[in-house]
LUMPANU-757854 format. One record per residue: residue in one letter; residue number from 1; x, y, z of N, C-alpha, C in turn. Coordinates in steps of 0.1 Angstrom, whole numbers, always signed. Layout:
# residues N
(pt 'A'; NUM; (X; Y; Z); (X; Y; Z); (X; Y; Z))
...
END
This chain:
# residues 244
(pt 'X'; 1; (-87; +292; -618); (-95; +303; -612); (-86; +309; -601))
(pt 'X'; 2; (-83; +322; -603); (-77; +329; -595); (-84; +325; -578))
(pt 'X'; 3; (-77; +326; -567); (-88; +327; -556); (-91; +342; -554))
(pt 'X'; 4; (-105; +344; -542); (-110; +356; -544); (-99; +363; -531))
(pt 'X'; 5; (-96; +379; -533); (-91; +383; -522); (-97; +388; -510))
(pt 'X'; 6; (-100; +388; -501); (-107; +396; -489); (-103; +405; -484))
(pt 'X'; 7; (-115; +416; -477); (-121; +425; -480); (-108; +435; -465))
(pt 'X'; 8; (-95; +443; -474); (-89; +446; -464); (-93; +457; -458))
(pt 'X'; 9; (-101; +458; -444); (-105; +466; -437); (-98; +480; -438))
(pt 'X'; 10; (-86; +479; -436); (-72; +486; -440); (-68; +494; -454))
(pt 'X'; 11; (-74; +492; -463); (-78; +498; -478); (-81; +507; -484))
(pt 'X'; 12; (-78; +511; -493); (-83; +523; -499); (-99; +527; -500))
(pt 'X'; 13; (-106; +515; -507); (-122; +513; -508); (-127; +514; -498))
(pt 'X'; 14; (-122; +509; -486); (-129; +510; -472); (-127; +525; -469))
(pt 'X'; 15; (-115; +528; -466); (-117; +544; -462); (-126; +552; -468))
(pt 'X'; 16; (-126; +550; -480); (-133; +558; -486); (-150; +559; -482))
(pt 'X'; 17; (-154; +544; -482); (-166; +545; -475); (-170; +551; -462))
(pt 'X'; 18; (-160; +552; -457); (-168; +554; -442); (-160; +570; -442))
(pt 'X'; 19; (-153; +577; -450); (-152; +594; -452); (-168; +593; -457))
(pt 'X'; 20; (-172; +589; -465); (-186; +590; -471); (-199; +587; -460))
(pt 'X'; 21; (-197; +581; -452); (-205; +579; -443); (-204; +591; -431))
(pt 'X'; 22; (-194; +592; -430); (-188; +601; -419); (-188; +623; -427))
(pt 'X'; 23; (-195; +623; -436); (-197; +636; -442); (-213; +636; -444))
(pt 'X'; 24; (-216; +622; -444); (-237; +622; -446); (-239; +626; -432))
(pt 'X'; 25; (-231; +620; -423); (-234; +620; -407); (-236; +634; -405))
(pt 'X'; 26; (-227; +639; -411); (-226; +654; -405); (-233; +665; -410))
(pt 'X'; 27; (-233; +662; -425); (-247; +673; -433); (-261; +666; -427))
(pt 'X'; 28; (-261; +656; -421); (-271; +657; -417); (-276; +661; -402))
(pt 'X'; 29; (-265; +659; -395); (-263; +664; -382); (-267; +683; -387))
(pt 'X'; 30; (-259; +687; -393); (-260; +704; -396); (-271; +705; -404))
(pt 'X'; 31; (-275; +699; -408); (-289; +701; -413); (-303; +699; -402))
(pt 'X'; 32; (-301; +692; -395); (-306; +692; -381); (-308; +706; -371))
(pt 'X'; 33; (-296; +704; -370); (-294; +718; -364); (-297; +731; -370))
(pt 'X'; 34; (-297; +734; -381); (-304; +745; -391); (-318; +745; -390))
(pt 'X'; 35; (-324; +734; -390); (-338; +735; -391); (-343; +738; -379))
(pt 'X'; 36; (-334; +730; -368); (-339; +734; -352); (-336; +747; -351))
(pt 'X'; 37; (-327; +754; -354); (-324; +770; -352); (-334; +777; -359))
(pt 'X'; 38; (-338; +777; -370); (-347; +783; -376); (-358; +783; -373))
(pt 'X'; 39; (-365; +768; -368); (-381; +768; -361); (-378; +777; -347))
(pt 'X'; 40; (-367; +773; -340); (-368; +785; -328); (-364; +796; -328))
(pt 'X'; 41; (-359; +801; -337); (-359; +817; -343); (-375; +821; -349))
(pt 'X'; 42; (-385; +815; -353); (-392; +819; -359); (-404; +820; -348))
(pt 'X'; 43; (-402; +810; -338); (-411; +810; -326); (-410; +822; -316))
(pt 'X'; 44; (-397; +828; -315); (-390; +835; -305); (-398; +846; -312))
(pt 'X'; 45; (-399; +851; -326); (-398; +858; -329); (-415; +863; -327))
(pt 'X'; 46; (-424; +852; -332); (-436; +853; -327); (-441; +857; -313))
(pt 'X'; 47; (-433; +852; -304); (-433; +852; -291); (-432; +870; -288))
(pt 'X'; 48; (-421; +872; -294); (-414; +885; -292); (-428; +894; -294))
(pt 'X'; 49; (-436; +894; -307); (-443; +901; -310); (-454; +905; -306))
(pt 'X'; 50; (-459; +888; -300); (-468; +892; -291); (-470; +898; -277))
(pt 'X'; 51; (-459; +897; -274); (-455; +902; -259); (-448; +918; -260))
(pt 'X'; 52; (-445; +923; -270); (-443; +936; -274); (-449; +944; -280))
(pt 'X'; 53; (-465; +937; -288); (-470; +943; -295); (-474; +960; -292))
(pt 'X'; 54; (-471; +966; -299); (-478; +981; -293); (-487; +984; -293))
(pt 'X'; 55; (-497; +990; -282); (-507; +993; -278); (-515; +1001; -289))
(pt 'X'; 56; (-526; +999; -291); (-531; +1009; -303); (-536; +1019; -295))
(pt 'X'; 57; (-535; +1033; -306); (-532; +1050; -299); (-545; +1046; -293))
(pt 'X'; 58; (-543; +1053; -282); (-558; +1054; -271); (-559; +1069; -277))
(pt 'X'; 59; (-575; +1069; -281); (-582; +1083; -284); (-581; +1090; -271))
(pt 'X'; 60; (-580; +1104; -273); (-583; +1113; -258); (-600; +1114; -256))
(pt 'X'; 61; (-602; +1108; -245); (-615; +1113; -239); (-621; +1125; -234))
(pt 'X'; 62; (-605; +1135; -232); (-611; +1145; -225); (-616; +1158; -241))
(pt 'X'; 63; (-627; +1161; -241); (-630; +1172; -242); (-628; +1185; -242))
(pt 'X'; 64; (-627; +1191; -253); (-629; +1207; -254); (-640; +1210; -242))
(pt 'X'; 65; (-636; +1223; -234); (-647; +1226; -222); (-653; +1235; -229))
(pt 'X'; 66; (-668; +1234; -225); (-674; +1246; -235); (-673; +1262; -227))
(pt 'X'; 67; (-676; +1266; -240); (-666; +1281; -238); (-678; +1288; -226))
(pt 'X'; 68; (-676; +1291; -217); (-675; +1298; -208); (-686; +1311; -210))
(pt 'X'; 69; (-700; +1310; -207); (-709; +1320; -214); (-704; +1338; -202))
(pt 'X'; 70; (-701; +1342; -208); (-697; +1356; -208); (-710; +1363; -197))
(pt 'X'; 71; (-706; +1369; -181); (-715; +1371; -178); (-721; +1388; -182))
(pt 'X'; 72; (-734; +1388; -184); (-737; +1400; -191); (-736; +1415; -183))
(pt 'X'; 73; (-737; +1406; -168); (-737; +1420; -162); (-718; +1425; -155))
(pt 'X'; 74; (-707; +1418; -160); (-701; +1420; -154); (-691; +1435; -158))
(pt 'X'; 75; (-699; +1440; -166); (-689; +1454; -170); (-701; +1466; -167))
(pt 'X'; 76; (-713; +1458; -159); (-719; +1469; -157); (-716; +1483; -145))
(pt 'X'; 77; (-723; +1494; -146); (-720; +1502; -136); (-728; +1493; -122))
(pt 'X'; 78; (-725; +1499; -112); (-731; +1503; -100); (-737; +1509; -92))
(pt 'X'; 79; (-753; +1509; -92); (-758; +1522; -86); (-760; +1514; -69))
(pt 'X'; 80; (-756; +1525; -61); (-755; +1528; -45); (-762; +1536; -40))
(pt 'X'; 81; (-776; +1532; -28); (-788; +1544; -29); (-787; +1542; -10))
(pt 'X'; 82; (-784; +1550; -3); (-777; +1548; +16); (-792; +1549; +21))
(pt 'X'; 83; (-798; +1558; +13); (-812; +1559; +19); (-826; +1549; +24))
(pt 'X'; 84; (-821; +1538; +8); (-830; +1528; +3); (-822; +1517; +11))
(pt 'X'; 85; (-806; +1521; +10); (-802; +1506; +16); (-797; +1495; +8))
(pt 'X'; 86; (-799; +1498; -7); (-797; +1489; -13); (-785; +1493; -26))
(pt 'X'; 87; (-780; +1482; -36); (-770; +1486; -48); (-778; +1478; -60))
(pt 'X'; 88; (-776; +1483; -71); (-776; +1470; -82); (-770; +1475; -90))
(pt 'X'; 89; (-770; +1467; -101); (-757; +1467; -116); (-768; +1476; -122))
(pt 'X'; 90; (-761; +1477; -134); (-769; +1483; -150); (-760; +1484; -160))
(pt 'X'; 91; (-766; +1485; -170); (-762; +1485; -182); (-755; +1500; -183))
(pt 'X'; 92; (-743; +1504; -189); (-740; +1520; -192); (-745; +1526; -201))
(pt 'X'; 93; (-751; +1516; -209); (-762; +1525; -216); (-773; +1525; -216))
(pt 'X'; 94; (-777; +1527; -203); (-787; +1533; -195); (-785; +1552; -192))
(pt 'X'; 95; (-773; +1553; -192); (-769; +1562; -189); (-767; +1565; -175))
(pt 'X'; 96; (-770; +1576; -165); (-771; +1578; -155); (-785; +1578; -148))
(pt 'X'; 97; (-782; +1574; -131); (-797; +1573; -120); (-797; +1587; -120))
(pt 'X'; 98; (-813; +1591; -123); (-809; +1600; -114); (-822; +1602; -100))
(pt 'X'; 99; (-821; +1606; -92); (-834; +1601; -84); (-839; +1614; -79))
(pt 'X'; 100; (-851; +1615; -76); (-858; +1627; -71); (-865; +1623; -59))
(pt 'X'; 101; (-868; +1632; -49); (-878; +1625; -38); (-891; +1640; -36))
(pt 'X'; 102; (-899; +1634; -33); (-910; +1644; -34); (-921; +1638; -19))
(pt 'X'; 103; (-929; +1646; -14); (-935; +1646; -5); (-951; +1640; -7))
(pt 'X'; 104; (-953; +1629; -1); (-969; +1627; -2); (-980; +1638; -4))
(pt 'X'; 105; (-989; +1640; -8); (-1000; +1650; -4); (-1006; +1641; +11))
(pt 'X'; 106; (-1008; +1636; +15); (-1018; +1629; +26); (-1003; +1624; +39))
(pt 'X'; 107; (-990; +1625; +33); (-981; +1626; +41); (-971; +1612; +35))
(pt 'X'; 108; (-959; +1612; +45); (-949; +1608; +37); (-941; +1609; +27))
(pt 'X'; 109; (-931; +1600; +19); (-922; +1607; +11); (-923; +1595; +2))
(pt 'X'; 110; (-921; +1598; -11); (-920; +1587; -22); (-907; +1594; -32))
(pt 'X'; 111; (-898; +1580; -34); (-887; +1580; -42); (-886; +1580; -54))
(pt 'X'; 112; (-883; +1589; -65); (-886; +1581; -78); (-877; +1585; -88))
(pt 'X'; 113; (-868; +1570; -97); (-856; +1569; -101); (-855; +1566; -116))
(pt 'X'; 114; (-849; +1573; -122); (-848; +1572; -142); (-838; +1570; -144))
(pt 'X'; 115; (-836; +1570; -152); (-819; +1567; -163); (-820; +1575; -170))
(pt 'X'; 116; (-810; +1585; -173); (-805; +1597; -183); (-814; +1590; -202))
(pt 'X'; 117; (-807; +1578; -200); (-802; +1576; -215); (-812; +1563; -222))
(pt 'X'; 118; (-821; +1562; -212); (-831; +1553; -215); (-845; +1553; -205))
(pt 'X'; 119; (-858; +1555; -213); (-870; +1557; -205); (-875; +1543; -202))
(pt 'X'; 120; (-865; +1532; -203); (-876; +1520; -206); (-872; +1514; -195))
(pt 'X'; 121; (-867; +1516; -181); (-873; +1513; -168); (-869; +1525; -157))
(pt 'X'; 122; (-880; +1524; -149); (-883; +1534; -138); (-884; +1527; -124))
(pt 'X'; 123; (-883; +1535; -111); (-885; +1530; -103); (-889; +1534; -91))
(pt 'X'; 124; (-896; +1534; -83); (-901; +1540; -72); (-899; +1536; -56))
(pt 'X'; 125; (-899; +1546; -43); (-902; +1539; -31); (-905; +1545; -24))
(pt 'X'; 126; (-915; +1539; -12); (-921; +1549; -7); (-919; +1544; +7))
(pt 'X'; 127; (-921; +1553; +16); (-923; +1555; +32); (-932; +1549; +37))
(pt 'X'; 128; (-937; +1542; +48); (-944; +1535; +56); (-957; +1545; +53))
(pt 'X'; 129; (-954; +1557; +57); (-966; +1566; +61); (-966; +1574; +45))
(pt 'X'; 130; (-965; +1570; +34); (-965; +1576; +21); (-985; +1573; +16))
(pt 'X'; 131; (-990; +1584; +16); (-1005; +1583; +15); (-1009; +1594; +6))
(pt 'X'; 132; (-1019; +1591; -2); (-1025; +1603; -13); (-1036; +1601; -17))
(pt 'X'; 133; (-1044; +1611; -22); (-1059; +1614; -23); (-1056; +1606; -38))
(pt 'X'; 134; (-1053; +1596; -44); (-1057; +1589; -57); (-1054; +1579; -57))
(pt 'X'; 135; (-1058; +1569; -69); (-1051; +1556; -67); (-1039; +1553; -70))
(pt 'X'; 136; (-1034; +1541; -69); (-1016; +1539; -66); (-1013; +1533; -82))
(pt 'X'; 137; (-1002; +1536; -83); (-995; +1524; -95); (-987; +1517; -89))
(pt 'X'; 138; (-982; +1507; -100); (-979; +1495; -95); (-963; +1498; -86))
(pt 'X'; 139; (-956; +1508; -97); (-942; +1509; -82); (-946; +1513; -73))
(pt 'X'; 140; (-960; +1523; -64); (-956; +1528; -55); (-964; +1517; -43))
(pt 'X'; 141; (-953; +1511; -39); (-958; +1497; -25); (-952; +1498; -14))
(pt 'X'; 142; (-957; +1494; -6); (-949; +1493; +4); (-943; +1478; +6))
(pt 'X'; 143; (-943; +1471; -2); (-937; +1458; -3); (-947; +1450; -10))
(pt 'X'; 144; (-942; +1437; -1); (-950; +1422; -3); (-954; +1409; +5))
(pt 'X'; 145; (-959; +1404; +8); (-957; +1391; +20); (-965; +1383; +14))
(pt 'X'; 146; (-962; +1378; +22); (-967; +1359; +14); (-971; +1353; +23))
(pt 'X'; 147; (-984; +1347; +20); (-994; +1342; +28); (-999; +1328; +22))
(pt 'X'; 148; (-994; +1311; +30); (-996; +1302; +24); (-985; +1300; +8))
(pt 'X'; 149; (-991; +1301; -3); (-986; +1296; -15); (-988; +1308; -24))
(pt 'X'; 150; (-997; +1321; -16); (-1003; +1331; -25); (-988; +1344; -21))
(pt 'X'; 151; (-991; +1355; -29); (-982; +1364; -29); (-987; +1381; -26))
(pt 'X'; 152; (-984; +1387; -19); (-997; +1403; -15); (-992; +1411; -22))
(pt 'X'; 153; (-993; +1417; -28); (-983; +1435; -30); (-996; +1442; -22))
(pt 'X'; 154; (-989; +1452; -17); (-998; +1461; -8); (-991; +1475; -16))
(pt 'X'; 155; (-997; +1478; -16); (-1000; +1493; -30); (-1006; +1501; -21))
(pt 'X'; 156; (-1005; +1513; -21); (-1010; +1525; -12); (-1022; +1527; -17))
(pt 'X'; 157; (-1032; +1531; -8); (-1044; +1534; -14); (-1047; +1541; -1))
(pt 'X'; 158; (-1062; +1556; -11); (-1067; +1562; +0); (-1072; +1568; -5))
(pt 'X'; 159; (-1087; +1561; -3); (-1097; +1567; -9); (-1107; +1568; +2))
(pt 'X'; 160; (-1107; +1577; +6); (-1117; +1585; +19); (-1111; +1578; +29))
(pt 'X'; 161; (-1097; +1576; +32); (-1095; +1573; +44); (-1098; +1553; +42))
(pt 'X'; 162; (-1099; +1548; +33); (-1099; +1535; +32); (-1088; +1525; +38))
(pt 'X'; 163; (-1079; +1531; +35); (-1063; +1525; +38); (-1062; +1518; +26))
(pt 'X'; 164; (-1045; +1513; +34); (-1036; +1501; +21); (-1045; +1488; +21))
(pt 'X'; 165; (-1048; +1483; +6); (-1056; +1473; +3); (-1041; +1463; -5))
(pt 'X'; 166; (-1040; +1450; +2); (-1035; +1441; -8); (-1039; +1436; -17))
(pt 'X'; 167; (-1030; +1436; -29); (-1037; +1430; -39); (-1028; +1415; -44))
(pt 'X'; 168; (-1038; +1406; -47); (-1035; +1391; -44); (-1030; +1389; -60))
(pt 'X'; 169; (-1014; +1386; -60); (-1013; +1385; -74); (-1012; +1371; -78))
(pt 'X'; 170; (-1021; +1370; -89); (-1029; +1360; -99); (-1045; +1361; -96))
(pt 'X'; 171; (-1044; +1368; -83); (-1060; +1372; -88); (-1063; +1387; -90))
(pt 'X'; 172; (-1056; +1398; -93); (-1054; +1407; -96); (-1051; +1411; -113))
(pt 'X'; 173; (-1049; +1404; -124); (-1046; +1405; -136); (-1028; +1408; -133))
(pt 'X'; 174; (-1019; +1400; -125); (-1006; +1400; -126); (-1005; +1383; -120))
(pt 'X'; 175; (-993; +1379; -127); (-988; +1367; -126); (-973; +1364; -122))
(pt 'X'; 176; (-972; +1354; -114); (-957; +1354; -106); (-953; +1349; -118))
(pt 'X'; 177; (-934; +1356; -120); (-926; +1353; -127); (-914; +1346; -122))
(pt 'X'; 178; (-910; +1351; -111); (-903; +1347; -103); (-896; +1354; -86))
(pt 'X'; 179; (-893; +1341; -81); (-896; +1348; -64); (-879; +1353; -64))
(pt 'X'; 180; (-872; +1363; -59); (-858; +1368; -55); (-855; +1366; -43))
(pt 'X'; 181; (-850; +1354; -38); (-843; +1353; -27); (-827; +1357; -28))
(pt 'X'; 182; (-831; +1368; -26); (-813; +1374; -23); (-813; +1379; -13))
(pt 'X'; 183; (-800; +1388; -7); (-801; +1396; +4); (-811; +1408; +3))
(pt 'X'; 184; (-817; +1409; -5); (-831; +1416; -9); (-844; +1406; -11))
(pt 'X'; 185; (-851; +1409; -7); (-861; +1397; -12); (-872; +1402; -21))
(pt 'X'; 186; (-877; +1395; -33); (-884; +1404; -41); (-893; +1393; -46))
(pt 'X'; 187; (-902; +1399; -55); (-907; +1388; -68); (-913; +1397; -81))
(pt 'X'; 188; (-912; +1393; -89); (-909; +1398; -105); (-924; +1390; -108))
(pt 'X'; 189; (-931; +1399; -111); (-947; +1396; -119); (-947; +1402; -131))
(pt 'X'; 190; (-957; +1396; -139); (-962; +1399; -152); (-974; +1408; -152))
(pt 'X'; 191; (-977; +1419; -156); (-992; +1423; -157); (-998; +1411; -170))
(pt 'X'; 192; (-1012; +1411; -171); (-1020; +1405; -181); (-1031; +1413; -183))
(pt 'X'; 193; (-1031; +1426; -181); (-1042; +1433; -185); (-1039; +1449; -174))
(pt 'X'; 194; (-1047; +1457; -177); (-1043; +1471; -176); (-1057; +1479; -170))
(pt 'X'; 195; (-1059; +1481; -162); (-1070; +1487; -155); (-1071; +1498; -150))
(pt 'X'; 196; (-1075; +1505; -161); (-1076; +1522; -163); (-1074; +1528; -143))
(pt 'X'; 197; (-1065; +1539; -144); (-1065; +1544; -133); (-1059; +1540; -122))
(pt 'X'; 198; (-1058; +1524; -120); (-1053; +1521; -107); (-1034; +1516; -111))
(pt 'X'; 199; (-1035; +1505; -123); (-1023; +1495; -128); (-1014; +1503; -140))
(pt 'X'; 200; (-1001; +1501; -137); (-994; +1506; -151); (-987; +1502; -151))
(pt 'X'; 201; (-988; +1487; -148); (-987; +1475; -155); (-988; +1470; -167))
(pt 'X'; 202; (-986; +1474; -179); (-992; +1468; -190); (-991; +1455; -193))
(pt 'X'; 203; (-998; +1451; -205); (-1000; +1437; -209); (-986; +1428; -209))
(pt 'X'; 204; (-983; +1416; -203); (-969; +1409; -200); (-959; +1418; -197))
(pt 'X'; 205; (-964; +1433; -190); (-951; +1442; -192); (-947; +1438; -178))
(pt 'X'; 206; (-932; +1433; -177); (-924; +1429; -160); (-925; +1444; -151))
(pt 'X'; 207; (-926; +1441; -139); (-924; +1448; -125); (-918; +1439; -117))
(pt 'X'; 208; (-912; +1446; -108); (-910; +1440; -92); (-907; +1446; -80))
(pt 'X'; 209; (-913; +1438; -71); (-911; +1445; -57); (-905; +1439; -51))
(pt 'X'; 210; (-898; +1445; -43); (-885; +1445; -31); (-893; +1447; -15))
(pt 'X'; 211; (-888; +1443; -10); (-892; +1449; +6); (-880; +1453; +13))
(pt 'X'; 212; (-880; +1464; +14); (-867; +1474; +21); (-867; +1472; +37))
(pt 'X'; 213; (-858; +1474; +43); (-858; +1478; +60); (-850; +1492; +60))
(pt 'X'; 214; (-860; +1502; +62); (-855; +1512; +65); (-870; +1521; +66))
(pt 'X'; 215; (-868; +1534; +66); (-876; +1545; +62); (-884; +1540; +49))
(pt 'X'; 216; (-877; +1536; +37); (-882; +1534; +28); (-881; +1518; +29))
(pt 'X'; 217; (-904; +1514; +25); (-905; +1497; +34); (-906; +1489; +21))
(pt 'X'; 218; (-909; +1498; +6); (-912; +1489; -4); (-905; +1496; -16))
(pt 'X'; 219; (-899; +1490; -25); (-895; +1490; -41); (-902; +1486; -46))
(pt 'X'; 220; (-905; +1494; -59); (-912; +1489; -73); (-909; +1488; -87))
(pt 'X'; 221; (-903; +1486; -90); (-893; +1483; -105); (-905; +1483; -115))
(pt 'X'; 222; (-901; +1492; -125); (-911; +1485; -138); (-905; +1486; -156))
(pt 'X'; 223; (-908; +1478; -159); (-904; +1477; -176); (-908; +1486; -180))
(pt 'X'; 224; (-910; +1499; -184); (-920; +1504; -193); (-920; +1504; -206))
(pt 'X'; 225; (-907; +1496; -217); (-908; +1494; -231); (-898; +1485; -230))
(pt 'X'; 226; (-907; +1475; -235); (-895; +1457; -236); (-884; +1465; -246))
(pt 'X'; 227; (-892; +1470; -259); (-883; +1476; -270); (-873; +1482; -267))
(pt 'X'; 228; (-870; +1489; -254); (-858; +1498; -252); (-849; +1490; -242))
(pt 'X'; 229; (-858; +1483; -231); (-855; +1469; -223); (-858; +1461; -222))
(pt 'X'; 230; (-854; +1447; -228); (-859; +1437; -234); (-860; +1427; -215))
(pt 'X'; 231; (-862; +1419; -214); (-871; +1413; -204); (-859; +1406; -195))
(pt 'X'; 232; (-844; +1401; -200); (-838; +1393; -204); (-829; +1406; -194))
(pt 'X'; 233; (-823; +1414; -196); (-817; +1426; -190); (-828; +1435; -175))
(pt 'X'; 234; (-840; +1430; -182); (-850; +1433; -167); (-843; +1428; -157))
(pt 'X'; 235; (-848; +1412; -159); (-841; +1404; -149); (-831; +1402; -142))
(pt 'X'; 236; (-819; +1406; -155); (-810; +1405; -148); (-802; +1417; -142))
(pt 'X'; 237; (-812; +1426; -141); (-806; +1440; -137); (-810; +1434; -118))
(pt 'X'; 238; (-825; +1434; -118); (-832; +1426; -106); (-822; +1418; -99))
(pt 'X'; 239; (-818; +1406; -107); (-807; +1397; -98); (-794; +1402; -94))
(pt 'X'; 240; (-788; +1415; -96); (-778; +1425; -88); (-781; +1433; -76))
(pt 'X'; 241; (-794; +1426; -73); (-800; +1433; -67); (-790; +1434; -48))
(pt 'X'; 242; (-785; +1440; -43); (-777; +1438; -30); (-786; +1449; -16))
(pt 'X'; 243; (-789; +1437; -4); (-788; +1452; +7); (-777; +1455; +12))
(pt 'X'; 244; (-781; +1463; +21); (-761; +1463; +28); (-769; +1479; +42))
END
């Protein structure tokens, strides 16, 4: 029997082993490293995303402004009266003021003012001392005052020397529409009924009285046909109302 030879460290077989040991080492070392690169590439990447993520679009809160309602009276003319003291707007198709003044019968003077181009408001004023043998309509006043929560129009009257009688509107068949605190001070009533001879007022037809400072103490505005001046243009002829 041959003897056995031992195992030369130094040898072909040996090297070989431990090249083979020494190339597992290493694919697995780089295989390590691969998988570590890749889990923290994919983390970073997460990370990245959520710390970058972009904001989702914010809707605009702000609003279209609504359109701007067109004021009615601002292309109107301007009537100017030095005597009365006062101005207001109007429509131009109204046409032209024209005003006339005429003499009390019992004394004083009374104002009284139309539009060329439309009968459907009139208007009157009279003098402190404006008196006559009949009864009054509703423009010719010498104002208004207000007593408590109630409202007076004082209307010329003279019937044998009676004098001016106030009449208490809501207990008179007229109803407050609304009070005019401007540099003119007024209030805008309703008639609710029509009483032969004295009121011409008609039924819901608008008026208003002014109280003047001058010669002339009272204004009386009246609708006489919603149809030609609707109530809406009344008013807002009224709210131009200026003293000076």
């Amino acid at each position: 029997m041959e003897p056995v030879q031992p195992l030369n460290p130094h040898g072909t077989p040996f090297l070989r082993i431990l090249a083979l040991l020494a190339f597992a080492s290493v694919v697995v070392i780089l295989s390590s490293l691969g998988t570590y690169w890749y889990i923290s590439n994919q983390v970073s990447q997460q990370n990245m995303q959520q710390t970058y993520q972009p904001s989702p679009t914010v809707e605009s809160t702000v609003s279209a402004s609504p359109t701007t309602t067109l004021d009615e009276t601002a292309n109107w003319k301007t009537y100017n009266n030095k005597d009365l003291g006062i101005s207001f707007k109007y429509p131009a198709q109204l046409g032209e003021v024209n005003v006339s003044v005429r003499s009390g019968a019992e004394g004083g003077k009374e104002l009284y003012g139309t539009f060329s181009a439309n009968n459907g408001i009139t208007f009157k004023a009279i003098t402190s001392n404006f008196a006559e043998g009949r009864d009054f309509s509703f423009s010719e006043t010498y104002g208004f005052t207000k007593i408590g929560n109630d409202y007076y129009i004082h209307n010329f009257i003279y019937r044998g020397g009676t004098g001016n009688l106030p009449n208490k509107v809501g207990g008179d068949g007229k109803k407050l529409v609304q009070y005019l605190d401007g540099s003119i001070k007024g209030i805008v009533v309703a008639g609710s009924y029509t009483q032969p001879g004295q009121y011409t007022l008609e039924n819901n037809q608008l008026g208003a009285i002014f109280n003047l400072q001058g010669d002339y103490v009272g204004l009386g505005f009246v609708q006489n046909d919603k149809s030609k001046l609707p109530d809406k243009t009344f008013i807002n002829i009224l709210l131009t109302f200026r003293a000076y």
